[in-house]
Backbone as CSV, one residue per row, in Angstrom:
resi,resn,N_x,N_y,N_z,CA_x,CA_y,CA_z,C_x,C_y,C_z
1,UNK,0.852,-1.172,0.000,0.000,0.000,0.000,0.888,1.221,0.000
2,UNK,0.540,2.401,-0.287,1.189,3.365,-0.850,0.300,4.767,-1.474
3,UNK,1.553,5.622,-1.583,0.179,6.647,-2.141,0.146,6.660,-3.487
4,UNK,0.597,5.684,-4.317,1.205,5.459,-5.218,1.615,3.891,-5.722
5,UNK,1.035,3.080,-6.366,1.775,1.655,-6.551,3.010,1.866,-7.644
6,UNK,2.553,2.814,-8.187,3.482,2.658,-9.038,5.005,3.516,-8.775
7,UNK,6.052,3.925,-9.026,7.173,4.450,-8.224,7.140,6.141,-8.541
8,UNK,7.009,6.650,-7.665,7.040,8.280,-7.846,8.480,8.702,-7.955
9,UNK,8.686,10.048,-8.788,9.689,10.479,-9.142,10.386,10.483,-8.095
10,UNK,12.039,10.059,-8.268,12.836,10.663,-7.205,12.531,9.995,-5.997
11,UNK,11.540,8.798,-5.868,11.123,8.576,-4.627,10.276,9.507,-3.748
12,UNK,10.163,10.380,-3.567,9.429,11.300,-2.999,8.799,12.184,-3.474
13,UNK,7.455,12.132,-2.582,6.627,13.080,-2.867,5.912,14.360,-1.511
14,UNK,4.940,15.164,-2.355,4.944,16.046,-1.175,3.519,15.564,-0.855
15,UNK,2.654,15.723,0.392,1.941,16.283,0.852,1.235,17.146,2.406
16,UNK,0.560,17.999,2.063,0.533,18.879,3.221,1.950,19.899,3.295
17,UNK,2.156,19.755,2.379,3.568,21.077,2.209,4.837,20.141,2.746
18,UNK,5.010,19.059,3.223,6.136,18.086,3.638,6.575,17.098,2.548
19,UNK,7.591,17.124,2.375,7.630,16.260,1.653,8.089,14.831,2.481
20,UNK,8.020,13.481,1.640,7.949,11.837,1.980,8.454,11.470,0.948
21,UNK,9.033,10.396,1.566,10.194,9.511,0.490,9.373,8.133,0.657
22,UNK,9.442,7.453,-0.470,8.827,5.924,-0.754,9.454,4.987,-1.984
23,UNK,9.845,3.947,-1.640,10.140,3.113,-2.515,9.011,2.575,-3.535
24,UNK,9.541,2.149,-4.809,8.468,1.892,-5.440,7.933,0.139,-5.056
25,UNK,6.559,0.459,-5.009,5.428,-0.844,-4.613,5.449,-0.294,-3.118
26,UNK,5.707,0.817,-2.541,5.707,1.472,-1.081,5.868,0.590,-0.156
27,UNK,5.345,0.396,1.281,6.113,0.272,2.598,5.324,-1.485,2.934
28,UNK,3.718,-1.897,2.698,3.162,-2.739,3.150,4.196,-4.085,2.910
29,UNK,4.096,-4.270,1.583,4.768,-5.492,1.258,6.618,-5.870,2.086
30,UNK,6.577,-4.738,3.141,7.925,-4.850,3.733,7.299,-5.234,5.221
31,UNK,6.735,-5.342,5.862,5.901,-5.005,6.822,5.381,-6.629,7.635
32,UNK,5.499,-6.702,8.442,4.600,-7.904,9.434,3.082,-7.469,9.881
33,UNK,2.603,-8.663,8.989,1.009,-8.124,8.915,0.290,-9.254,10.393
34,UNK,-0.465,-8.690,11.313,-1.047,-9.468,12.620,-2.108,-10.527,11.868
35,UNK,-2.536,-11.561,12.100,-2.904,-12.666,12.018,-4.404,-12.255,12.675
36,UNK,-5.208,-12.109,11.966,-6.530,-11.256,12.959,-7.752,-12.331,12.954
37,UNK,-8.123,-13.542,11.863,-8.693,-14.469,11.847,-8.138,-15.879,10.775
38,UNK,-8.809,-16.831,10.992,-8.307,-17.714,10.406,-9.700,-18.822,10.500
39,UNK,-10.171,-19.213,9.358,-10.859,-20.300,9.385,-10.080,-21.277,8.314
40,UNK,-10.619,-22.694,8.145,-10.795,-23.330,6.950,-10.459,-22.997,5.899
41,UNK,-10.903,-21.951,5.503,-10.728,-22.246,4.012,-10.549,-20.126,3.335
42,UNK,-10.407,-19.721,5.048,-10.174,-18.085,4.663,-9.142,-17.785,5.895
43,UNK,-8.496,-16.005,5.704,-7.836,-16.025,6.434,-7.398,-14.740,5.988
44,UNK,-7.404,-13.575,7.090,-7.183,-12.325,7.267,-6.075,-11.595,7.946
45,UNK,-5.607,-11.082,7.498,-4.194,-10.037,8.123,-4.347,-8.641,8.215
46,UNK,-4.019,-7.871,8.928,-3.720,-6.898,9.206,-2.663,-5.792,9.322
47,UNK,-2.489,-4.590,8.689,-1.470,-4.075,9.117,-2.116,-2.255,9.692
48,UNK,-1.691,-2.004,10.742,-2.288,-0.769,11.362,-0.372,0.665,11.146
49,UNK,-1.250,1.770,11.281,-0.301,3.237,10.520,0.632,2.300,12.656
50,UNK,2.019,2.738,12.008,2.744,2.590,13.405,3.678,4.126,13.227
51,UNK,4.624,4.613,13.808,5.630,5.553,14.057,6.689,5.450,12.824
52,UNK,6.661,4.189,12.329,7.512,4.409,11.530,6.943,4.934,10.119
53,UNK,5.866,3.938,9.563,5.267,3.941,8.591,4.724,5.445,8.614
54,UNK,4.334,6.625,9.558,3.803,7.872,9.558,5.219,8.704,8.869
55,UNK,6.404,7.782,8.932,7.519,8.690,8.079,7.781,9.449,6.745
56,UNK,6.745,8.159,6.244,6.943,8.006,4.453,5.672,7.974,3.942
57,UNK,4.508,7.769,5.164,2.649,7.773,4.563,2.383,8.250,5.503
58,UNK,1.975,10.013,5.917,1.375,10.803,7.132,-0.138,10.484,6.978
59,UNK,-0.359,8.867,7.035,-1.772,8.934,7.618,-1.950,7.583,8.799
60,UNK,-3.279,7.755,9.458,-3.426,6.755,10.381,-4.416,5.728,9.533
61,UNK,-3.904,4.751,9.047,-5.013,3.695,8.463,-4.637,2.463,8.937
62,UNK,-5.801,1.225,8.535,-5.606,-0.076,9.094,-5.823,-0.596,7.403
63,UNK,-4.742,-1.704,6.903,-4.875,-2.255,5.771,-5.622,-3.925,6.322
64,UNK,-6.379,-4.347,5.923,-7.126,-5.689,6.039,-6.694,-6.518,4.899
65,UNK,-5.799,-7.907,4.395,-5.956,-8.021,3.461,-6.308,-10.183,3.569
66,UNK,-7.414,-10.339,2.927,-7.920,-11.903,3.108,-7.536,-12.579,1.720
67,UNK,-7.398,-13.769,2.361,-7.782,-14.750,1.401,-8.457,-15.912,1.387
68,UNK,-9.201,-16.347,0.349,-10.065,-17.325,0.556,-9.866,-18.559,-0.664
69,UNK,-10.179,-19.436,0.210,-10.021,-20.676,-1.180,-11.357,-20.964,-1.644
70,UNK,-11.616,-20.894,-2.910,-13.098,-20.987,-3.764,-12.943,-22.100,-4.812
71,UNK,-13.003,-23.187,-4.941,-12.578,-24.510,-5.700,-10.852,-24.312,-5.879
72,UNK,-10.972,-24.515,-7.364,-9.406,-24.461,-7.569,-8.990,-22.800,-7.862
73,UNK,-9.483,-22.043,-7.111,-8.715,-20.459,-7.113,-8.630,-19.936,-5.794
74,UNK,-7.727,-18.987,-5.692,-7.512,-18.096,-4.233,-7.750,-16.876,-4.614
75,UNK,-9.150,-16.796,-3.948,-9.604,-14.804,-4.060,-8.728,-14.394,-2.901
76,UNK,-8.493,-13.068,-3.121,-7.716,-11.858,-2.665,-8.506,-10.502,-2.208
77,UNK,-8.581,-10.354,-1.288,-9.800,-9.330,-0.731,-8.535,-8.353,0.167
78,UNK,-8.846,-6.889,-0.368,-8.514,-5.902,0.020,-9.389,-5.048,0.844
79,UNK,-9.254,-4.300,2.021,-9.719,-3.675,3.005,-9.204,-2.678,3.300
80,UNK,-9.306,-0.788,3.499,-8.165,-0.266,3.384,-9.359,0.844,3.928
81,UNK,-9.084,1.368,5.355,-9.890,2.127,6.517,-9.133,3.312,6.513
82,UNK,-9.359,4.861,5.908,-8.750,5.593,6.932,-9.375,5.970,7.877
83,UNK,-8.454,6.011,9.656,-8.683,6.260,10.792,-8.783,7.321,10.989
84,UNK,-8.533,8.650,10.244,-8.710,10.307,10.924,-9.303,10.628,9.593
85,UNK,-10.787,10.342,9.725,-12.339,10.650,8.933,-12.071,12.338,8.521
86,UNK,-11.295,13.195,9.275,-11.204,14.890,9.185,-10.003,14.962,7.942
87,UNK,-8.820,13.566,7.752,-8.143,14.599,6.776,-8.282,12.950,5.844
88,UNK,-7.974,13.529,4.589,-8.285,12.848,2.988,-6.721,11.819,2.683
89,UNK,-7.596,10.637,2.880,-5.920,9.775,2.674,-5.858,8.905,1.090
90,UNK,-4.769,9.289,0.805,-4.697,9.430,-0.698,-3.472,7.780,-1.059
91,UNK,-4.582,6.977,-1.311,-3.724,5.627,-1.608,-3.888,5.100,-2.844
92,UNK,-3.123,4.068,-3.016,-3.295,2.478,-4.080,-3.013,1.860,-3.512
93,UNK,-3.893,0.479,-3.976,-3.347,-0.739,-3.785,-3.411,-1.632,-4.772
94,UNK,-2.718,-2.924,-5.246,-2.776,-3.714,-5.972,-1.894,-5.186,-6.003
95,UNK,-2.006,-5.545,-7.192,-1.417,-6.599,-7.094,-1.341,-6.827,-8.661
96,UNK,-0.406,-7.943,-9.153,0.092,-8.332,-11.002,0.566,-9.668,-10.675
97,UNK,-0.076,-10.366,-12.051,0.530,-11.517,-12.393,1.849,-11.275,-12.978
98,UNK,2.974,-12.046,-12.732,4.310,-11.881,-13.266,4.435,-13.540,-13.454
99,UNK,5.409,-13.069,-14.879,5.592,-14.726,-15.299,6.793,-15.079,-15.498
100,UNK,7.361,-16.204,-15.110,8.801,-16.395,-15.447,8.799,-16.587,-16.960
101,UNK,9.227,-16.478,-17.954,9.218,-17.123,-19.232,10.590,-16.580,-19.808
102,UNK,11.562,-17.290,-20.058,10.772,-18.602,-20.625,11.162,-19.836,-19.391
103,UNK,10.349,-20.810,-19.561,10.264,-21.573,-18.172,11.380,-22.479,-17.842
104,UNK,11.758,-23.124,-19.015,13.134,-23.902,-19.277,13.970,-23.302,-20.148
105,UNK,15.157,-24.193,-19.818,16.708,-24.040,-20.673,16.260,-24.378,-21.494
106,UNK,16.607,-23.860,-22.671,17.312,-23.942,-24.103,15.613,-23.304,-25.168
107,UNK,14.618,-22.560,-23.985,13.630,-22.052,-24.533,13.561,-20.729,-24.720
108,UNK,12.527,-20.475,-25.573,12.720,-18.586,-26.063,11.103,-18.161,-25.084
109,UNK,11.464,-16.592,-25.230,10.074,-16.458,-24.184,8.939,-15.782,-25.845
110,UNK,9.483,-16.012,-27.256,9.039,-16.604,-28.379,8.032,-17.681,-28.101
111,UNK,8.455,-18.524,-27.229,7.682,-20.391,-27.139,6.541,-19.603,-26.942
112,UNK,6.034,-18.839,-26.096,4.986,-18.480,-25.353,3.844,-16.636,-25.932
113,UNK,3.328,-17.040,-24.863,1.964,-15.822,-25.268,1.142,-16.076,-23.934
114,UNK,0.114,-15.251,-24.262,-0.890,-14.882,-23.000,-2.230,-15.013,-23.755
115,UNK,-3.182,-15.510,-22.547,-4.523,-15.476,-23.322,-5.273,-14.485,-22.184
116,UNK,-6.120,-13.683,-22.815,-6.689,-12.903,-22.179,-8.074,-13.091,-22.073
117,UNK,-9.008,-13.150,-21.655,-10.874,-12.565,-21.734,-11.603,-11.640,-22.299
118,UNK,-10.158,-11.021,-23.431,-10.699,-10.085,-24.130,-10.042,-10.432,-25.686
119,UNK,-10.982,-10.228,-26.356,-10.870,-10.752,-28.163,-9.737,-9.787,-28.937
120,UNK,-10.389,-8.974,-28.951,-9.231,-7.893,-29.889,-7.819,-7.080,-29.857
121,UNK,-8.190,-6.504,-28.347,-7.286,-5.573,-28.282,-7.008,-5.392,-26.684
122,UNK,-6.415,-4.487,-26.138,-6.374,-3.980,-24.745,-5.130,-2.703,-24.894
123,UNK,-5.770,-1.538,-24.161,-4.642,-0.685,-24.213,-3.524,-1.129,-22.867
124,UNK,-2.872,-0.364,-23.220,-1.796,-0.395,-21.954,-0.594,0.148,-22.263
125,UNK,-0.196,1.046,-20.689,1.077,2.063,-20.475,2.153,0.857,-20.083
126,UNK,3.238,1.830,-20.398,4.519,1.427,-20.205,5.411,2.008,-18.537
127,UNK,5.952,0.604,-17.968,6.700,1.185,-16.691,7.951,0.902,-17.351
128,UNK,8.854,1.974,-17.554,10.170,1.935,-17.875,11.163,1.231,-16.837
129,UNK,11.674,0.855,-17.348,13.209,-0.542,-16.782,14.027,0.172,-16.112
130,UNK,14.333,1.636,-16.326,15.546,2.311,-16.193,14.527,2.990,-14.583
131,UNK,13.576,3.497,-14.845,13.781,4.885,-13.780,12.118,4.178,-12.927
132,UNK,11.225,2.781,-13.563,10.099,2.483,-12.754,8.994,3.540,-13.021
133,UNK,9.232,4.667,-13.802,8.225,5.727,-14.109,7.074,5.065,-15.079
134,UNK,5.732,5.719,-14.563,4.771,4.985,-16.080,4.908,6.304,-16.861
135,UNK,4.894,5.653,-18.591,4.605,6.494,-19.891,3.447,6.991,-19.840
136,UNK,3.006,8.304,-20.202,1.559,8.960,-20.179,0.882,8.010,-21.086
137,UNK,1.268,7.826,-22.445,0.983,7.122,-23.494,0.139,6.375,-23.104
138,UNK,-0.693,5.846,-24.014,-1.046,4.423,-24.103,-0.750,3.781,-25.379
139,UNK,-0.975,2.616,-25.266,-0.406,1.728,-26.473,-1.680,0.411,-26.700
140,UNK,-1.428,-0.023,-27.874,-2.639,-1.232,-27.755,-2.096,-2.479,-28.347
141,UNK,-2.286,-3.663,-27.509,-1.757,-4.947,-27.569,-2.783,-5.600,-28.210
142,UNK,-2.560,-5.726,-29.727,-3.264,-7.009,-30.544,-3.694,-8.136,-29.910
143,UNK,-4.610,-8.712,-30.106,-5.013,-9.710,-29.639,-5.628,-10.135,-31.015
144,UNK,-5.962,-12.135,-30.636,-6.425,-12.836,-32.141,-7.367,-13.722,-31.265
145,UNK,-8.058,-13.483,-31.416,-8.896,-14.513,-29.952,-8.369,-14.365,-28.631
146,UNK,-8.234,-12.937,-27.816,-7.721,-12.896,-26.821,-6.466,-13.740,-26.634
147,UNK,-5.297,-13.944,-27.560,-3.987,-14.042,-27.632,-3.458,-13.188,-28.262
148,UNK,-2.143,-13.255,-27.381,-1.104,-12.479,-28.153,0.344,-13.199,-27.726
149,UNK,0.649,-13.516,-29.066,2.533,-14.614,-28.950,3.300,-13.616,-28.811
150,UNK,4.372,-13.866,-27.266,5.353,-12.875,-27.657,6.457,-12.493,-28.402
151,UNK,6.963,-11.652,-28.568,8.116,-11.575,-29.096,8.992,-11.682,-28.684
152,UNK,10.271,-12.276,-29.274,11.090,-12.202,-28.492,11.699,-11.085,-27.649
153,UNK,12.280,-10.715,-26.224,12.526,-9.660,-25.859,11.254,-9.346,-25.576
154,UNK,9.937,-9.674,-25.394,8.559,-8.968,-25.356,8.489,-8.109,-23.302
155,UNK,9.791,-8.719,-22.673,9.945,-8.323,-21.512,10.688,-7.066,-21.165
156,UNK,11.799,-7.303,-22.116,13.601,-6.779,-21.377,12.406,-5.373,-21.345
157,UNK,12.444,-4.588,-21.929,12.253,-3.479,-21.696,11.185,-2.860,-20.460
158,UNK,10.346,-2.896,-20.230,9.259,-2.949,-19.462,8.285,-3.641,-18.735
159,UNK,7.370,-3.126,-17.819,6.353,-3.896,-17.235,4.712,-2.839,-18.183
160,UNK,3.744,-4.055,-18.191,2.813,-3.635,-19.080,1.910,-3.471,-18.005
161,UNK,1.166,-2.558,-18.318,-0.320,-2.016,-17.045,-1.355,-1.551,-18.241
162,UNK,-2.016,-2.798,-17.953,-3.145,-2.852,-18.539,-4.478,-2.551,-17.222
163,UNK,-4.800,-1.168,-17.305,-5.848,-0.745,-16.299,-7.752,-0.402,-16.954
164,UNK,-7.986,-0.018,-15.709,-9.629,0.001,-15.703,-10.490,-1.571,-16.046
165,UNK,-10.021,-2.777,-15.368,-10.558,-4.043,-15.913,-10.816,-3.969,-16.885
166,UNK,-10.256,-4.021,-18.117,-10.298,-4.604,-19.452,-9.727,-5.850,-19.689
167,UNK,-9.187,-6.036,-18.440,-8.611,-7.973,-18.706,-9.177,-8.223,-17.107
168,UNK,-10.099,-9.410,-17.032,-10.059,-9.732,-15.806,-9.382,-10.998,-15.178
169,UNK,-9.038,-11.937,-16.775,-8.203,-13.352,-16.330,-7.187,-13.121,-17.532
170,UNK,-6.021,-13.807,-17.182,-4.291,-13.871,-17.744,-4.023,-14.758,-17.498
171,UNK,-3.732,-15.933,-18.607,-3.092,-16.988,-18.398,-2.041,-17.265,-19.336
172,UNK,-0.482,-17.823,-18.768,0.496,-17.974,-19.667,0.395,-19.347,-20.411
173,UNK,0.650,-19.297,-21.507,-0.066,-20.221,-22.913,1.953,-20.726,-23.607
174,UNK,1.838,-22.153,-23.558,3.044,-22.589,-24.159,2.689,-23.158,-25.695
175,UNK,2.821,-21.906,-26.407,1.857,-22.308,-27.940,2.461,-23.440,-28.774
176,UNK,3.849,-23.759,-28.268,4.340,-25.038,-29.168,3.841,-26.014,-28.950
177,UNK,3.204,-26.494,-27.659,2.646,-27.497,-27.068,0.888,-27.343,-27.153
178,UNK,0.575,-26.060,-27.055,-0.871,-25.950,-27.503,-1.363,-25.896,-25.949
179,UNK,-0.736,-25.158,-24.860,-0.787,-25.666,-23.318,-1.177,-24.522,-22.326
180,UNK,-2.098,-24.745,-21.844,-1.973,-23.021,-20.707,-1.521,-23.915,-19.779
181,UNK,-0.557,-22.861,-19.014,-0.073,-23.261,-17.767,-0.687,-22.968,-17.036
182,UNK,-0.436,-23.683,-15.500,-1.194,-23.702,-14.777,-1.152,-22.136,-13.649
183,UNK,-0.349,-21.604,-14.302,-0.868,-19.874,-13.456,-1.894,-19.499,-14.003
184,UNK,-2.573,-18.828,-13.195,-4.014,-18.148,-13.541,-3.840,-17.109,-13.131
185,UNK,-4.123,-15.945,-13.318,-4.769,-14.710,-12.164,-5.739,-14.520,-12.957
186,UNK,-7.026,-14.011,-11.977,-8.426,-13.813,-11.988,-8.472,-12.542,-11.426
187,UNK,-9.195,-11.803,-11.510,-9.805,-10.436,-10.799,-11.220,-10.536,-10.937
188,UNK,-11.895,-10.303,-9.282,-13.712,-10.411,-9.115,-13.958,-9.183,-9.027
């Protein structure tokens, strides 16, 4: 969590006339989250604003984040409270499928492609390699039946952010074999 998922210039930003420094993907994912319930087949964590975290995010919030097992998938449930209702707390949160590819030696990340839930097209900005900044731009990724084979190199350069749910499932596809692998990500 962050005021920002994605990496702000320089690391820091201002607000309330102060400025704050943050790494990019910000402070949660560094953090020991409390164990707040646990059943069967779900299970909830917590992380509350402490002294340190008010260094780099000047607000008081409690992040909630669950998971639940639903046949063969794990939903992901986000919860995100600010505690001082008088001043405006300015966040993101998220999460991305990332894929190793190519999966074995002596393979190209060529072998492979992505299938999406969407037929034609999907826009999407660019996070640059060098500095983590997103491109204002947008760009649009062909699709042929919600595939698209990559190219080779379809990585070195960037991470792709495809926003506003226009893809809600991503699965990595080994097209020589005719195979989706078994990563999924889903969004409900």
């Amino acid at each position: 969590m962050v005021s920002d998922c994605r990496r702000v210039r320089d690391n820091a930003y201002r607000y309330d006339g102060q400025e704050y420094h943050l790494s990019q993907h910000g402070f949660a994912r560094d953090m020991e989250f409390e164990c707040v319930s646990q059943e069967p087949e779900e299970i909830w964590f917590r992380l509350k604003a402490t002294p340190d975290t008010k260094k780099n995010y000047p607000f008081e919030f409690q992040l909630e984040i669950g998971y639940r097992l639903e046949n063969d998938t794990v939903r992901v449930m986000w919860k995100v409270t600010n505690l001082e209702k008088e001043k405006e707390m300015h966040f993101s949160i998220g999460a991305h499928p990332a894929f190793m590819c190519p999966l074995n030696e002596g393979e190209k990340q060529s072998d492979y492609g992505i299938v999406m839930d969407e037929e034609e097209e999907v826009m999407y900005s660019f996070i640059g390699a060098e500095d983590g900044l997103m491109f204002n731009h947008k760009n649009g990724l062909k699709l042929e039946h919600g595939y698209h084979k990559f190219e080779e190199g379809f990585f070195d350069e960037s991470t792709y952010i495809i926003e506003k749910y226009q893809v809600r499932k991503v699965s990595l596809v080994d097209h020589r074999r005719n195979h989706i692998l078994p990563y999924l990500s889903r969004l409900r």
